[in-house]
Legacy VTK file of the C-alpha trace (Angstrom):
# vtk DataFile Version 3.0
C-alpha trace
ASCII
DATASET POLYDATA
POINTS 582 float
71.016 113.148 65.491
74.695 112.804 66.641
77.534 114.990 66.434
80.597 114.034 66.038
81.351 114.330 69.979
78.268 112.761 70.660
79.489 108.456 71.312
82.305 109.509 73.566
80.007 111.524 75.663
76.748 108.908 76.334
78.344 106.754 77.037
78.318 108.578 80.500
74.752 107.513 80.289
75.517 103.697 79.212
78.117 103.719 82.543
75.163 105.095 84.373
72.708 102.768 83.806
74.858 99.578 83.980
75.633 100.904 87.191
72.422 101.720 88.080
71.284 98.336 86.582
74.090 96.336 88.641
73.148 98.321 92.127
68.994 97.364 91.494
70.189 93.386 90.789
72.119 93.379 93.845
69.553 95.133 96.029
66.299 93.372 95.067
67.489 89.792 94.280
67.271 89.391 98.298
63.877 91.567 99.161
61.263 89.520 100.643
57.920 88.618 98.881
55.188 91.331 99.606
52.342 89.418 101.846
49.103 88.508 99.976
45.640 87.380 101.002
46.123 83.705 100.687
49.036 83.109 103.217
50.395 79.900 103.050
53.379 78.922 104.981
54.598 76.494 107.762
55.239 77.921 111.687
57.637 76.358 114.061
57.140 76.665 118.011
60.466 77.448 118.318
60.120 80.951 116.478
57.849 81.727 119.030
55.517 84.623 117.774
55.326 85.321 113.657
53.374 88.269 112.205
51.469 87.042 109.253
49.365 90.004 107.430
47.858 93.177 108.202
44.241 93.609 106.189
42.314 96.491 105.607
38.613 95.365 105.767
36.226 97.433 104.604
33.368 99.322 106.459
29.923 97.020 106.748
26.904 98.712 105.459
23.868 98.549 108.134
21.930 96.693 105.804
24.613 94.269 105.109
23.237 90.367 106.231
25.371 87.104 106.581
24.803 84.750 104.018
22.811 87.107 101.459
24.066 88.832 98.445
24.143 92.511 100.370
27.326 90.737 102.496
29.895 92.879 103.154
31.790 91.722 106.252
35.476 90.719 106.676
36.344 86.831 106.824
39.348 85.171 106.993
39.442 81.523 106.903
41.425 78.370 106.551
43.093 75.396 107.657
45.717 74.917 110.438
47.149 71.419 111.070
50.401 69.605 111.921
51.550 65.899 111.874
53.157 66.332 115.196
50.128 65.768 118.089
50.766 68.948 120.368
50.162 68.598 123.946
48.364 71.563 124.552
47.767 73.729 121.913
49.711 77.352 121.316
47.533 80.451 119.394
45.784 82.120 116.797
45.059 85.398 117.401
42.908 88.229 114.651
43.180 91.799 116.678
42.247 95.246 115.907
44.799 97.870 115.870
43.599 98.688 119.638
44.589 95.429 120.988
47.160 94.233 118.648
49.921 96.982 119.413
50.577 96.426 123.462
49.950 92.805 122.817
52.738 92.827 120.193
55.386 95.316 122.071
55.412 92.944 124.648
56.272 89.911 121.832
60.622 90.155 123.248
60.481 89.913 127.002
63.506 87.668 127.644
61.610 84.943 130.090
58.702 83.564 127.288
56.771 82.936 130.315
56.175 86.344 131.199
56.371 87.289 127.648
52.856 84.811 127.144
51.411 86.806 130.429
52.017 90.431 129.017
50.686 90.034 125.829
47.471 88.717 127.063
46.940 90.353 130.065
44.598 92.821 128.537
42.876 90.787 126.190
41.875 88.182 129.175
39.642 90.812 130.107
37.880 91.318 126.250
38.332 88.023 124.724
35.676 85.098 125.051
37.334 81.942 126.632
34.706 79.411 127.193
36.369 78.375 130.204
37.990 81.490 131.648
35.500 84.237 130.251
32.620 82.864 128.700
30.609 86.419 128.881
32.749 87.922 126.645
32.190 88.972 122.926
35.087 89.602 121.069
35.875 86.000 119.575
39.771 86.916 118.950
41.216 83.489 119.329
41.935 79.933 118.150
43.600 77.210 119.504
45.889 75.685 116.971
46.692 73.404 115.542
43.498 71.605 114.269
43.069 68.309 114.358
43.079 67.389 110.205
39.908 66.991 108.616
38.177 68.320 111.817
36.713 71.855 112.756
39.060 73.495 115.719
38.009 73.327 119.294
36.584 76.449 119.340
34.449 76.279 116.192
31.071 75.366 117.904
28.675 75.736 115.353
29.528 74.386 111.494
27.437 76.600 109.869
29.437 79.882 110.391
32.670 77.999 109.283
33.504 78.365 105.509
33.081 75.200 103.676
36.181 73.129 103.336
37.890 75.450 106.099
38.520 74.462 109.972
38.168 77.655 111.249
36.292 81.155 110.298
36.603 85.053 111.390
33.883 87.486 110.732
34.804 90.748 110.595
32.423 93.340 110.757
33.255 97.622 111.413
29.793 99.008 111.174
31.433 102.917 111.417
34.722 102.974 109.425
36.946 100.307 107.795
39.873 99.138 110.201
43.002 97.083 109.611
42.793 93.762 111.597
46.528 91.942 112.608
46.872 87.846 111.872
49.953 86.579 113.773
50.965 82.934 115.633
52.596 83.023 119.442
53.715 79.651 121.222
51.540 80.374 123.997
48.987 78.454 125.593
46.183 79.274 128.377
45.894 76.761 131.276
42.314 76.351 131.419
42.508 75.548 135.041
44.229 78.471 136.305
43.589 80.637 133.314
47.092 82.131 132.914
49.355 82.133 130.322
52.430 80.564 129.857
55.250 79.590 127.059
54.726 76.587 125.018
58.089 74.446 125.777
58.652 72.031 122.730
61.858 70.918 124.683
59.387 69.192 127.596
57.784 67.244 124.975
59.293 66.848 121.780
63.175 66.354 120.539
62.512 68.732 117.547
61.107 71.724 117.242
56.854 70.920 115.503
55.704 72.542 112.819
52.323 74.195 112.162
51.096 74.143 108.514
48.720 77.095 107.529
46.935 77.982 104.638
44.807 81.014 105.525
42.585 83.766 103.054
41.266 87.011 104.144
39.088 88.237 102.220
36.099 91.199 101.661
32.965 89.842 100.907
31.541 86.430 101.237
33.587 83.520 100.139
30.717 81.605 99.583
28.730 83.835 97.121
31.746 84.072 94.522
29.380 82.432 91.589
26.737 85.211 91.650
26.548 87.599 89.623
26.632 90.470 92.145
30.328 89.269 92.897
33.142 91.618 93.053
36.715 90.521 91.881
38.442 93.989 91.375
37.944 93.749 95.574
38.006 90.415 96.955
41.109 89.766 97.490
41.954 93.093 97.964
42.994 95.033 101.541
40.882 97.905 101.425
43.642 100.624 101.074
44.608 98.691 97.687
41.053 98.127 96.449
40.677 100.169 92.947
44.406 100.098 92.112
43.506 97.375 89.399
41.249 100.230 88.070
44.066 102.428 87.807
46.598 100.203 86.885
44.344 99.117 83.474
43.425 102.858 82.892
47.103 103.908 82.593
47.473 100.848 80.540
44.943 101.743 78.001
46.563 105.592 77.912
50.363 104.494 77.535
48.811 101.639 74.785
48.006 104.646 72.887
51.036 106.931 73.232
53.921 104.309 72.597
52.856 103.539 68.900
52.522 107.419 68.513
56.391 108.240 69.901
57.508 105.184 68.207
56.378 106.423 64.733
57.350 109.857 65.591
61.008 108.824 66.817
60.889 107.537 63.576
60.503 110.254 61.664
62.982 112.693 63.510
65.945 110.525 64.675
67.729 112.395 67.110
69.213 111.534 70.758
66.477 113.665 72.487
63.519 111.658 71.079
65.316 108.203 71.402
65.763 109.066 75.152
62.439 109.880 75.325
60.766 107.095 73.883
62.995 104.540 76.329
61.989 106.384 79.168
58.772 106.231 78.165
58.933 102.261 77.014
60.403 101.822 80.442
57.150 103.315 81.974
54.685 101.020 79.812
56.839 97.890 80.433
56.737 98.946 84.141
52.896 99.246 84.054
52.038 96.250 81.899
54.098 94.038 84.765
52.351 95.448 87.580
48.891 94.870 85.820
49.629 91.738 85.588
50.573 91.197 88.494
47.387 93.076 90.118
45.632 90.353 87.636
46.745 87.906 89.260
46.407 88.901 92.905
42.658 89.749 92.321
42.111 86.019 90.905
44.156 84.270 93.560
45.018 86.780 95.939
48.746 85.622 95.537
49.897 87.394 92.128
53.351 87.416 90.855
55.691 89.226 93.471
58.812 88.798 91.193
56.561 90.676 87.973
55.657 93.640 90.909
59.360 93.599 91.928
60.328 94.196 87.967
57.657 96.871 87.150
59.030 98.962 90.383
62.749 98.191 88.754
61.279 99.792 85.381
59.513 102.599 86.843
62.697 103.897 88.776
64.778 103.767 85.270
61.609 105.454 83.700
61.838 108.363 85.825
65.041 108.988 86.650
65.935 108.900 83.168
62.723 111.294 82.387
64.710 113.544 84.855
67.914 113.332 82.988
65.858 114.351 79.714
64.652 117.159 81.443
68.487 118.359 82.865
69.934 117.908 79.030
67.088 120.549 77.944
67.643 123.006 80.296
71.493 123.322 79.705
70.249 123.688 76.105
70.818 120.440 74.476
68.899 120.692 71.082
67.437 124.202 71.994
70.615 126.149 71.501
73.287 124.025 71.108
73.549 120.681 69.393
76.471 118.894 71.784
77.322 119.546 75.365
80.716 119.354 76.578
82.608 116.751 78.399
83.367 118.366 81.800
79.022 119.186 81.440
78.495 115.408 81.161
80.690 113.966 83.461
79.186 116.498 86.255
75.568 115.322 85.243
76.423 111.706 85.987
78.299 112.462 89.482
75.208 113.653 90.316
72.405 111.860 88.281
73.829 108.538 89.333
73.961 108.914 93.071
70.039 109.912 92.595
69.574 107.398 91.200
71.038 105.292 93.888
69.337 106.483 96.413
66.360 105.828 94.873
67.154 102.654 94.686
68.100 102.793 98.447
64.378 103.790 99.099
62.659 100.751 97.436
64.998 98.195 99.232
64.640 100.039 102.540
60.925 100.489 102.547
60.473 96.433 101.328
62.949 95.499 103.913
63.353 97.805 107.138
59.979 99.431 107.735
57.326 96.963 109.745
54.441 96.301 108.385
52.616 96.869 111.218
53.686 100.650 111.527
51.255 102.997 109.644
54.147 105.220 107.621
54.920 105.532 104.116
57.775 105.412 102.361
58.421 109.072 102.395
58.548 108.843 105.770
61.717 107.310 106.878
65.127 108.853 106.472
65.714 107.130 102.969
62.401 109.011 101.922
63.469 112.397 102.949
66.758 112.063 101.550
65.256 111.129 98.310
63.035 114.357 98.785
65.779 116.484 99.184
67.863 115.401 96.669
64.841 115.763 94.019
64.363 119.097 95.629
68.187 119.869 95.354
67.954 118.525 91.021
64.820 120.914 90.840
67.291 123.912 91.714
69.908 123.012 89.556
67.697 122.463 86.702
65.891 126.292 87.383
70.042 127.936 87.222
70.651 125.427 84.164
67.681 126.846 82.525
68.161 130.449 83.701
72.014 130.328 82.644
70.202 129.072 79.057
67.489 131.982 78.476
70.643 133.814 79.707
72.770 133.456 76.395
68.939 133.241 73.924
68.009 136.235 72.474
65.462 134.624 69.963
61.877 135.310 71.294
60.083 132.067 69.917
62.643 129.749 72.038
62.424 131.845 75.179
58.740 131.367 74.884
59.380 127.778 74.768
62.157 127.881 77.624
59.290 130.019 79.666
56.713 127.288 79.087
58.990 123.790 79.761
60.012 125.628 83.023
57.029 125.699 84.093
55.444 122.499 83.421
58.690 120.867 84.617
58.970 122.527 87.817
55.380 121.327 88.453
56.637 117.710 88.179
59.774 118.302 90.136
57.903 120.029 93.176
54.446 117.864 92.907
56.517 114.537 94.873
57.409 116.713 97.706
54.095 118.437 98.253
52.177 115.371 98.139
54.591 113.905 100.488
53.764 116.406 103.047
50.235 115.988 102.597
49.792 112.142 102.619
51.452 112.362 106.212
48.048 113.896 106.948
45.868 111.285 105.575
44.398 108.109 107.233
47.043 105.028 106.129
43.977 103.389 104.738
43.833 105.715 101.975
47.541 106.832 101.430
48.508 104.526 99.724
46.039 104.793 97.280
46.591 108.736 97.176
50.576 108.297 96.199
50.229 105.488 93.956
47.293 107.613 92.016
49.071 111.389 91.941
52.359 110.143 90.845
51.292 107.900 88.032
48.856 110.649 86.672
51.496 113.284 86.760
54.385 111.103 85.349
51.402 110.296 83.266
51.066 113.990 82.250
54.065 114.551 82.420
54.940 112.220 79.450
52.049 113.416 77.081
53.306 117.457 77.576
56.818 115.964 76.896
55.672 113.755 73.335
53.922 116.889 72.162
56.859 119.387 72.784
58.825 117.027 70.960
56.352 116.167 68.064
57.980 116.628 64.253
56.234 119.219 63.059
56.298 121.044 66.239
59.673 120.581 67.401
61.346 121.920 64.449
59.879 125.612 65.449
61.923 125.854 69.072
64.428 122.604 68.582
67.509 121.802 66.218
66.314 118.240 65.624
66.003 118.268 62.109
68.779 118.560 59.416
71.558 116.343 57.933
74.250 118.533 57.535
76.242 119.897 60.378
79.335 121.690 59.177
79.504 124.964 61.048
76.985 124.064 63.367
79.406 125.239 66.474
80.351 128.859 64.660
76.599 129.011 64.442
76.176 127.971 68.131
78.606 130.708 69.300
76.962 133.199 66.397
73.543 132.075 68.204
74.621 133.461 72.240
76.020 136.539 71.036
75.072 139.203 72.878
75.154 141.834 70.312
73.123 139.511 67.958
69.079 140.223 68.366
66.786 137.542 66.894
63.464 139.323 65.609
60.185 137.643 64.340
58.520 140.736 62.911
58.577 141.448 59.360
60.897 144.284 59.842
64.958 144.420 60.413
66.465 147.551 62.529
69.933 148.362 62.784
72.275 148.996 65.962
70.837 152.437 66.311
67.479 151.608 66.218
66.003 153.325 62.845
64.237 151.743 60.385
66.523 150.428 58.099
64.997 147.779 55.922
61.132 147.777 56.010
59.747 145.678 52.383
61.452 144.940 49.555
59.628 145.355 46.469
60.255 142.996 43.296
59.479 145.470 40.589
58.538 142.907 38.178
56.297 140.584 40.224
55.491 143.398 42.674
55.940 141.391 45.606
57.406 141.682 48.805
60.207 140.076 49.702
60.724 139.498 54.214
64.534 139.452 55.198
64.380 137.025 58.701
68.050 136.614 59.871
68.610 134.169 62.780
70.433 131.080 64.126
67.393 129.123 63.179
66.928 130.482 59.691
70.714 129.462 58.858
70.249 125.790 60.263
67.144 124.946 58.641
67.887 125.785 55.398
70.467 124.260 52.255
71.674 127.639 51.050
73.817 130.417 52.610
73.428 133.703 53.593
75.430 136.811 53.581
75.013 140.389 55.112
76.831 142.817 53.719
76.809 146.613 55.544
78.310 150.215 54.178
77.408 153.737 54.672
75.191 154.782 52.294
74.373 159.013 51.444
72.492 160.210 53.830
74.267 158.932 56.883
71.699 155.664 56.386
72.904 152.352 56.558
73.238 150.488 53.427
70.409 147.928 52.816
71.454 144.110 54.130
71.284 141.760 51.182
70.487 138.058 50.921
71.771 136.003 47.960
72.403 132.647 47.256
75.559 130.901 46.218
77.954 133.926 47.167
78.668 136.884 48.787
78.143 140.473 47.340
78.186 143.854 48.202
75.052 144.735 46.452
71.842 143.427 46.948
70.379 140.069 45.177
66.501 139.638 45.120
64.477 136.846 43.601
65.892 135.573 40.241
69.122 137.489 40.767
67.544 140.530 40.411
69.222 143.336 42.764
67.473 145.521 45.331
67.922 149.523 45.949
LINES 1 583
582 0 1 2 3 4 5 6 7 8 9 10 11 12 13 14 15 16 17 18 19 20 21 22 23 24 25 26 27 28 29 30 31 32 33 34 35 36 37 38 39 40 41 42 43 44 45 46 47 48 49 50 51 52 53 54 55 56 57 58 59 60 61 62 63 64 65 66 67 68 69 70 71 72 73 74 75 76 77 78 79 80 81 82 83 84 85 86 87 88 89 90 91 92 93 94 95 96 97 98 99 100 101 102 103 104 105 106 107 108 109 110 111 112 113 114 115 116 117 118 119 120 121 122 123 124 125 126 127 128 129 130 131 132 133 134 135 136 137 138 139 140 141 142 143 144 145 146 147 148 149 150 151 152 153 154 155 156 157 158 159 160 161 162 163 164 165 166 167 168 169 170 171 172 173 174 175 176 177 178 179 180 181 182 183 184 185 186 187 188 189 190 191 192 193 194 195 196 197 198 199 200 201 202 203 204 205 206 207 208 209 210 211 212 213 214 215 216 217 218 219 220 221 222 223 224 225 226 227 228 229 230 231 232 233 234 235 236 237 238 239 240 241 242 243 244 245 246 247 248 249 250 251 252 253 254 255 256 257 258 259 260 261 262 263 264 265 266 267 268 269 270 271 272 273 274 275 276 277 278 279 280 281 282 283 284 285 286 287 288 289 290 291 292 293 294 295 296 297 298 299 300 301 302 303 304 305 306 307 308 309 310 311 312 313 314 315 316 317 318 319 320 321 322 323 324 325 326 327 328 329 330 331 332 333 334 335 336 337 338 339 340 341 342 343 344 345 346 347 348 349 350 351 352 353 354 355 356 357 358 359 360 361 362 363 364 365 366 367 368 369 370 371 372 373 374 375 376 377 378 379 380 381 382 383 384 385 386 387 388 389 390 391 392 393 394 395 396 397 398 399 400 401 402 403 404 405 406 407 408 409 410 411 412 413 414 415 416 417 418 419 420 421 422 423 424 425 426 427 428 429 430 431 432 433 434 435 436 437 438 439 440 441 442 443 444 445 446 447 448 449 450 451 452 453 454 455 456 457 458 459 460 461 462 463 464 465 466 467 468 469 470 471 472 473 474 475 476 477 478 479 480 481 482 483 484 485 486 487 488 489 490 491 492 493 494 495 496 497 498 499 500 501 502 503 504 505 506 507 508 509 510 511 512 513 514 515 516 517 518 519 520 521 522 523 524 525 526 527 528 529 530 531 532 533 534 535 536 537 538 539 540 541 542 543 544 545 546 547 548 549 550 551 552 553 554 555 556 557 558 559 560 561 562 563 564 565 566 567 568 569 570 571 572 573 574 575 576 577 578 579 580 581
């Protein structure tokens, strides 16, 4: 319901949003696609050295066996050709975390010469070379590019390549899963001398050559997809992202179920609260519904839909932060004890709402764009992250003194129950982000992600159900002035309502100033009955008639009893069918 104030002031939250909305299209129409597990992609020499995924393989059971359907090693094959015949070939190289990070901080040494002998100075000593260290084990690289329809150089035996690939990495981590780094370098290894050195295109060609790729990585067996044992939901998937499909389809099923519900319920009690509520909570299914289907996708192909995963992240911001701005408009008392809020109140929720917003916004570009892959930290760990902390830390405060200034000026005990109880679940969801923040900085990178993505989608989840039943018809109408056509007086009745000197009571019993007994039961003495005299703010709104309290001195010194009519105001008391009360 809308007051007559009402347009002028959302459209505070209109300006937000197309703000908001404007800032998002400007930020992510340039992010980079997330990497997937079937890289495809072309490599020129004169780049040098490109990063190409990290993976997360999974740990390999002891009784785990090639080629059978207890398989649980890491592969990642493919092809790698180019229609330009190199003259020695440059490298492939599949590390560990160990040996990937020196052999990558030495990647921007100046002379590319000394660049090539850094970065492989170490793993000469670990890596098998079948001419410069044929006693090794750790089978780490490939010379590229293949020759086309051919397995590469040093593929020796056909039967542990993949079928239809030229080249094939087994990964196996017997005591814990590990994250294994795929990346390209324009080096080369003179097999005469056995060192390293640049790959000059300039000696022998007048353009730069391309490399083609096309490359999967994979957990499990490639080559037992068509049994029944076969595992989709983690195929594709790096280990710290396998179950989020689970997850995704779960809060699918739950938000499938609660959007029909607040869409019926909206309505039945049309009123700006509820409509706010049911977009932020649209926004939240639209934003899960894209990301399913993008995890879909990516766990048939292992590619998916980066653009749908982009969009579902652009949702769940608006979801929230408006879920936030329901939550601010309810603790200054919107619909609790006032219906309208005033202008200079608005316009000092959006200074602030919309810079939160922003930053939040600041967050998801930064951690798609300016973190490295290859670092192990989250996104609430970089300086956008603890900004965004604070600030949601800073809202939490403000919302505690808006809601304290509220029970400040409510003297009716059934709404101060209700402002008790929203306080508290509400400062659970502002202070859970932090807190897990500060805990997932604790916890192994292979299953952070997993933790974060899990807590804040159940407790948004949460969050929302609390929320639709709090707001529910035939509940709302006991703490919240959402029902009602008529509003004349409503803003005498407002200020009537935060009177001090006016006491709210939900016994069956009235007092007056001094504290005695002053009305206890009326009794009809025809019908015998009892009639209750309730006099509040909420009384007066939720009913068509009017009300009048009349007061005198009666003998005795006692205070003359209050009387409740209909239609006018009198003196002496009016009981049911007109009949007057002594």
């Amino acid at each position: 319901m809308w007051t007559r104030n009402t347009p002028g002031r959302t459209r505070w939250i209109v300006m937000g949003a197309a703000a908001l909305w404007m800032l998002l299209g400007a930020g992510v129409g340039e992010l980079p696609m997330a990497r997937a597990a079937h890289l495809t992609g072309t490599f020129e020499v004169d780049e040098f050295f490109r990063f190409l995924h990290k993976f997360g393989f999974q740990k390999t059971e002891k009784h785990s066996q090639k080629d059978t359907e207890w398989d649980t090693f890491g592969y990642i094959y493919g092809n790698i050709t180019s229609s330009v015949n190199f003259t020695v070939p440059v490298t492939l190289a599949v590390l560990d975390k160990r040996s990937f990070l020196e052999y990558y901080a030495n990647r921007n040494d100046y002379d590319r010469d000394v660049a090539c002998q850094r970065m492989f100075e170490k793993l000469d000593k670990i890596v098998y070379s079948r001419a410069c260290n044929p006693h090794a084990e750790a089978d780490y690289l490939r010379r590229i590019p293949c020759e086309p329809g051919k397995l590469c150089v040093d593929e020796d035996t056909r039967e542990n390549v993949v079928p239809g690939s030229q080249f094939t990495f087994v990964i196996s981590d017997p005591n814990v899963p590990r994250f294994w780094y795929v990346s390209m370098v324009a080096c080369y290894q003179n097999v005469s001398t056995c060192q390293w050195h640049h790959y000059d295109y300039r000696k022998y060609h007048p353009e730069p050559p391309a490399i083609n790729y096309d490359i999967t990585l994979v957990n499990g067996n490639p080559n037992r997809q068509t049994l029944s044992f076969f595992n989709p939901l983690l195929f594709h998937f790096s280990f710290d992202q396998q179950n989020t499909l689970e997850m995704y389809l779960i809060f699918f099923v739950v938000y499938l179920l609660m959007v029909p519900l607040q869409i019926y319920a909206v309505r039945l009690q049309k009123h700006p609260v509820t409509r706010l509520f049911t977009v932020s909570l649209v926004l939240e299914f639209v934003s899960v519904c894209l990301l399913l289907t993008h995890t879909v996708r990516y766990a048939m192909n292992g590619v998916g839909d980066e653009k749908l995963a982009i969009m579902g992240d652009i949702f769940d911001i608006f979801s929230r932060t408006s879920f936030m701005l329901i939550l601010l408009l309810l603790a200054k008392g919107w619909a609790v004890t006032r219906l309208q809020i005033s202008v200079s109140s608005w316009i000092l929720l959006m200074v602030i709402w919309i810079p939160y917003c922003a930053i939040h916004v600041l967050l998801y570009i930064w951690n798609r764009t300016e973190v490295d892959i290859i670092s192990d930290i989250d996104e609430y760990q970089t300086w956008p992250g603890w900004l965004v902390l604070a600030c949601r830390s800073t809202m939490m405060l403000w919302f505690l003194w808006e809601l304290r200034t509220t029970m400040k000026y409510e003297h009716s005990s059934q709404k101060l129950d209700f402002l008790l109880h929203f306080g508290a679940s509400s400062l659970v969801w502002f202070i859970y982000l932090p807190i897990v923040a500060i805990i997932a900085v604790n916890v192994s990178p292979l299953w952070r992600y997993k933790l974060l993505l899990g807590i804040t989608n159940s407790a948004d989840c949460l969050a929302y159900c609390v929320m639709m039943g709090l707001l529910w018809p035939n509940r709302a109408g006991q703490y919240l002035l959402l029902t009602g056509t008529n509003f004349g007086g409503m803003d005498e009745l407002d200020e009537f309502n935060e009177a001090p000197h006016i006491v709210h009571r939900d016994s069956d019993t009235l007092h007056s100033s001094n504290g005695d007994l002053a009305i206890d039961d009326y009794l009809d003495n025809e019908d015998d009955e009892i009639e209750t005299l309730v006099l509040s703010t909420d009384d007066l709104l939720h009913t068509g008639s009017s009300y009048a309290v009349g007061s005198g001195s009666g003998s005795g010194g006692g205070s003359k009893p209050l009387s409740l009519h209909n239609g006018s105001a009198l003196n002496g008391g009016i009981g049911k069918g007109g009949r007057s009360f002594d």
